[in-house]
N, C-alpha and C positions, 0 to 999 in steps of 0.2 A: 161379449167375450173380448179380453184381451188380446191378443196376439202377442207371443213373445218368441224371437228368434234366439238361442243361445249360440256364443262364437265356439264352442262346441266343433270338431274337425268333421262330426259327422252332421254338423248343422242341425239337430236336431228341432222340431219346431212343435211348440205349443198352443194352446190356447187356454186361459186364467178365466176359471167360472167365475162368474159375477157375482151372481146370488141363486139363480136357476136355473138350470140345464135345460137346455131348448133346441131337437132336430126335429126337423119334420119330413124332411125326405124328398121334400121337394124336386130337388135337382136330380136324386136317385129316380125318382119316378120317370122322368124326362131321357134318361141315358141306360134304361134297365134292359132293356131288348141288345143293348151292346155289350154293358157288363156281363148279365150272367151268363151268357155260352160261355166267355173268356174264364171266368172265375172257376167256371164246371172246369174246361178244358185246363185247368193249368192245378185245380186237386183230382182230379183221375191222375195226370204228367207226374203228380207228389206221390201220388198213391203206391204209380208203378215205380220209383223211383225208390220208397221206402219198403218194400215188397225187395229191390232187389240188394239193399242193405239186410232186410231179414235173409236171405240167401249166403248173402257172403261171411253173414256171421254163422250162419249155421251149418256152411261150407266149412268153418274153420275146426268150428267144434267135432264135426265128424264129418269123413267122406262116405261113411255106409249108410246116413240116412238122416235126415233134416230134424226127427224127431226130437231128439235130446238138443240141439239148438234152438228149436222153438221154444223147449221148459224153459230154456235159461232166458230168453228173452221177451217172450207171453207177456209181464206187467210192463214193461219196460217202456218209456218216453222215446219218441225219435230222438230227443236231444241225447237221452242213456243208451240209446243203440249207436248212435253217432260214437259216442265214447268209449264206448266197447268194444266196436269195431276197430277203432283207431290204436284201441293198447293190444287188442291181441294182435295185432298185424303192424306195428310199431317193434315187437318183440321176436315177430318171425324178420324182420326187415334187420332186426341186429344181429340176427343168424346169418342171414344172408349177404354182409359185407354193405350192409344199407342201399344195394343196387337202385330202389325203385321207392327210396324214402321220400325225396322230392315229388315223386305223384303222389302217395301215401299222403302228405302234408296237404298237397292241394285239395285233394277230394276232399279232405277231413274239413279243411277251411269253406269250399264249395257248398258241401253237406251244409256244414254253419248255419252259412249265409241264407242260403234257400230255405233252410228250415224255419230261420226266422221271420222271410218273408212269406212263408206261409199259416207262421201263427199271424202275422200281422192282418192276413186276409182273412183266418178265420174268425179270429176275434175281434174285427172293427166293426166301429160303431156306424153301420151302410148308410144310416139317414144322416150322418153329418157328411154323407160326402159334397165335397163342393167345387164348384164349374174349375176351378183352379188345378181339380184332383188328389184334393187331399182327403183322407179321413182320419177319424179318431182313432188308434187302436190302444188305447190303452188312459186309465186312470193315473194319474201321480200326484200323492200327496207333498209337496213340497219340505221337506225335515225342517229347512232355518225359518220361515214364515207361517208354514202351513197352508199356504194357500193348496185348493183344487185344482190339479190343471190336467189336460186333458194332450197327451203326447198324439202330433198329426203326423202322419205319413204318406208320401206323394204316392197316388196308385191310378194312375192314367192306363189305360187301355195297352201302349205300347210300352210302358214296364212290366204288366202282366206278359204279353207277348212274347218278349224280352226273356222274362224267369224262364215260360216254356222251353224256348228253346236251350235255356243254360239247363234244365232237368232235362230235357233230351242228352244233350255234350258229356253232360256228368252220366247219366246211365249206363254211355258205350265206355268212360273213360272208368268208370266202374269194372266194366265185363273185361276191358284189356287188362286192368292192372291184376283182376284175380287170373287169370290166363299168366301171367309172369312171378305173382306171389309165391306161389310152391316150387317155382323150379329155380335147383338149386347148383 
């Protein structure tokens, strides 16, 4: 495998298939009694986290009962509850003289962020992790060359750590901001 850093602001880093794709797991085997409590512990932290995104979108749709907010959001992606939440409470926040837009804007960016790193947990590739703490999580076919390359992402023990406690921050900064949203 290649190794290829791009100068990228977010650093992104890859590695260029050769000709065969090759983990064995190695190092996972060696580090697995550490990772996966962490890994549990921090999608239970997403679980409750996106549970209280279904709340506050279903808070908005109706206050006599959660129901008819669950239909509307039932097929719906976290990344589409994310966006949902953000416009109907974007639209109550321009009723309201924009009081509580700048938290409105962070959680939405927060939301983002953490979601992405938790696709990124779900769907890496665990036998490439490596002593360094990196893993695969993702395929990319290269458009101008074609090449395979394999997108790596740094997931050390104390960045898992880290998210938990940022879906703790965000959960309470969640229940404050709907406590403020309706009052007018």
């Amino acid at each position: 495998m290649k190794n290829i850093e791009t100068p990228d602001k977010k650093q992104d880093n890859f590695d260029e298939l050769d000709q065969y794709d090759f983990s064995d797991g190695g190092y996972l085997e060696k580090v697995a009694k550490k990772y996966f409590p962490l890994i549990g512990e921090f999608l239970i932290s997403f679980s409750i986290l996106e549970q209280e995104l279904n709340l506050i979108i279903a808070d908005f749709v109706s206050d006599r009962a959660h129901e008819t907010g669950y239909v509307v959001i039932e097929k719906l992606t976290t990344n589409n509850k994310i966006d949902l939440f953000y416009k109907m409470y974007v639209r109550l926040e321009s009723l309201n003289d924009k009081k509580n837009k700048a938290v409105l804007d962070e959680i939405r960016n927060q939301l983002d962020k953490i979601n992405i790193f938790r696709n990124n947990i779900v769907h890496a590739n665990w036998q490439s992790f490596t002593k360094d703490g990196y893993v695969r999580t993702k395929i990319v076919v290269d458009t101008d060359e074609g090449f395979v390359k394999f997108k790596k992402v740094l997931m050390n023990s104390k960045i898992i750590k880290q998210k938990i406690k940022e879906i703790d921050r965000l959960s309470e900064k969640i229940d404050e901001y709907k406590e403020k949203a309706f009052q007018f």
